[in-house]
C-alpha positions in Angstrom: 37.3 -15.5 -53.6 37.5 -16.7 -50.3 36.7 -14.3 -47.5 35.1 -13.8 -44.2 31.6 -14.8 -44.3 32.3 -16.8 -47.8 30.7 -20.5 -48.0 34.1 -23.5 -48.4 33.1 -26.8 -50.0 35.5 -29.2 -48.4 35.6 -32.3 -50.6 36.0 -35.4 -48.6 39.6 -37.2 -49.8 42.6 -39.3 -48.4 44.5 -36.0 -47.7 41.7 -34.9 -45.1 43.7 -36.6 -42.6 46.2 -35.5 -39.8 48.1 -32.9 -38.8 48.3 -30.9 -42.0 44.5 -31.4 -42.8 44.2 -29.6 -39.3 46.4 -26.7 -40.1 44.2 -26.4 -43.6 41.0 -26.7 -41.3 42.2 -24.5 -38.6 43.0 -21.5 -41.4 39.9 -21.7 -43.2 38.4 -21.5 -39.6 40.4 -17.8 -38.9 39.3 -16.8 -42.3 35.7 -17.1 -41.3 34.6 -20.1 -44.1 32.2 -22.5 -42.9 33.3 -26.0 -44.0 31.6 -29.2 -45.2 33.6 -32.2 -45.1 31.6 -34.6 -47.8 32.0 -38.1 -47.9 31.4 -40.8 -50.2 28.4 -43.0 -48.8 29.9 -46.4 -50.5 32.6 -45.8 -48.6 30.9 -46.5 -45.3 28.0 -47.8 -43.7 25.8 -45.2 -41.8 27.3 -46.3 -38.7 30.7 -46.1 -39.7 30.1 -43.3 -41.2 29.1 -41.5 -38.1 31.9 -43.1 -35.9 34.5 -41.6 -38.7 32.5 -38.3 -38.3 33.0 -38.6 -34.6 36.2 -39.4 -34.6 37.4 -36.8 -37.0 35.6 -33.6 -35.2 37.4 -34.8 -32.4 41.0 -35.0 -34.0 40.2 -31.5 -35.3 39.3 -30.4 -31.9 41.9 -31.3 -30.4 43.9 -29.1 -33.2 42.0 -26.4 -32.6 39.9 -27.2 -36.2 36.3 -28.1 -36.7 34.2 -28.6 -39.8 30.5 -27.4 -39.4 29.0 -30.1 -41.7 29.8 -33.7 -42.4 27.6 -34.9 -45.1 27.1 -38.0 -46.6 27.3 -38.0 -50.8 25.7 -40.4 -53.1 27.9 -41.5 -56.3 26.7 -41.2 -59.6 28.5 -44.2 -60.4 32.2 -45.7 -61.4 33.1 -43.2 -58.2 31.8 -40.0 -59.7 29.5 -37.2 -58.1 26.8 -35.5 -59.2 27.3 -31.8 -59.5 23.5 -32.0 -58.5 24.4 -33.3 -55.0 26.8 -30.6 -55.3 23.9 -27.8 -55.0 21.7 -29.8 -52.6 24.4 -29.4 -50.4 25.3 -26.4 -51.1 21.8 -24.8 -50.9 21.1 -26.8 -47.6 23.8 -24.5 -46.1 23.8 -21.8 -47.9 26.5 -21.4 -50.1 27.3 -19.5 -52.6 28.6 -21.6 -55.4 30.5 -19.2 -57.2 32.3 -18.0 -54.0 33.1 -21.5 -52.9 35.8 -23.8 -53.4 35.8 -28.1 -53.8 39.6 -28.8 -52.2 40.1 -32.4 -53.3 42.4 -34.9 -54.5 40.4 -37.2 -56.7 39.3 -35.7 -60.0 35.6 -37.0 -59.8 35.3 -34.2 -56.7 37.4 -31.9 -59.1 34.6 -32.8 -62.4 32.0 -32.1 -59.0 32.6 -28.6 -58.5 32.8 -27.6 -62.0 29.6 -29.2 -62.9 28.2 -27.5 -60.0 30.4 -23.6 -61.1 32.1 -23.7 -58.5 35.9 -23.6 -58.2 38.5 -26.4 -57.2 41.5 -27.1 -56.3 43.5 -30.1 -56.9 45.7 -31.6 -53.8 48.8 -33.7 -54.1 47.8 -35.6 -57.8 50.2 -34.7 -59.9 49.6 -37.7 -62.4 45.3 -37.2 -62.5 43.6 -35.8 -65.6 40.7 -34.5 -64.8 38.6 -33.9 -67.6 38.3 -30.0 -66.9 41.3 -28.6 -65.5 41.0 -27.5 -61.4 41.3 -23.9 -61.2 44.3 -24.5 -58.7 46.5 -27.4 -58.4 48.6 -27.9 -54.7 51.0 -30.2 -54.1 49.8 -30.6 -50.5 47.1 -28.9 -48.0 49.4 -26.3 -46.6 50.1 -25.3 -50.0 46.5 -25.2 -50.8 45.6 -23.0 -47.9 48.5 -20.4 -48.9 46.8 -20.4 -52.8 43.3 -19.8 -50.9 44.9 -16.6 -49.0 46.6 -15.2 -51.7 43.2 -15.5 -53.9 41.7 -13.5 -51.2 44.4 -11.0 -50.4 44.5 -10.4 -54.4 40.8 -10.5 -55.1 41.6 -13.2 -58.0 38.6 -14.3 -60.3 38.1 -17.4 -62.4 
């Protein structure tokens, strides 16, 4: 359940971009969840890495948005991440993992949060088969962030 004070995982992925990913940004924001924006260290060098962070708090800025964390996230391999690296992260800022969300749209950050019990939602892929099913699937962020209010308006558990 998501609510004021609650801990948000926010999965690093291609739809963590623009316009929309600062509306999503901007409403977890007002509902008082502290967000973590990870991102895939193969993806980057460090200094990329921090330019991209950089650039991105200042997009969402400029929105009205911030995330409070950027980490950096090892793979486990073939694109996959530990659920391990999961609860590092998660324990670094305090989270509770099984009032926390992974908002993602690749399945490997989808098999993360599982691993790690906490709940996920899967953004805009349709066609992926995760090997354990998301506890929410949206077709976009805006969608996502509606799913996310109505689990805390209704008190919904897993």
């Amino acid at each position: 359940m998501v609510i004021a004070g609650d801990r948000l995982l926010l999965a690093a992925c291609g739809t963590i971009l623009g316009r929309q990913a600062s509306r999503f940004v901007r409403g977890l924001n007002r509902a008082g969840c502290f967000t973590v924006l990870l991102l895939p260290s193969e993806e980057a060098t460090p200094q990329q890495f921090d330019r991209y962070q950089r650039d991105l708090r200042a997009d969402l800025g400029d929105n009205g948005a911030r995330i409070d964390a950027v980490e950096r996230i090892e793979s486990a391999g073939a694109g996959l991440w530990r659920s391990e690296l999961a609860c590092h992260v998660a324990a670094e800022h305090r989270f509770d993992l099984d009032r926390s969300y992974v908002v993602a749209d690749e399945v490997h950050a989808i098999e993360m949060a599982r691993g790690a019990g906490m709940r996920s939602i899967l953004v805009g892929a349709p066609h992926a088969k995760p090997r354990h099913r998301p506890d929410l699937i949206a077709p976009d962020l805006d969608a996502a962030l509606s799913m996310l209010r109505r689990v805390e308006a209704y008190g919904a558990a897993r």
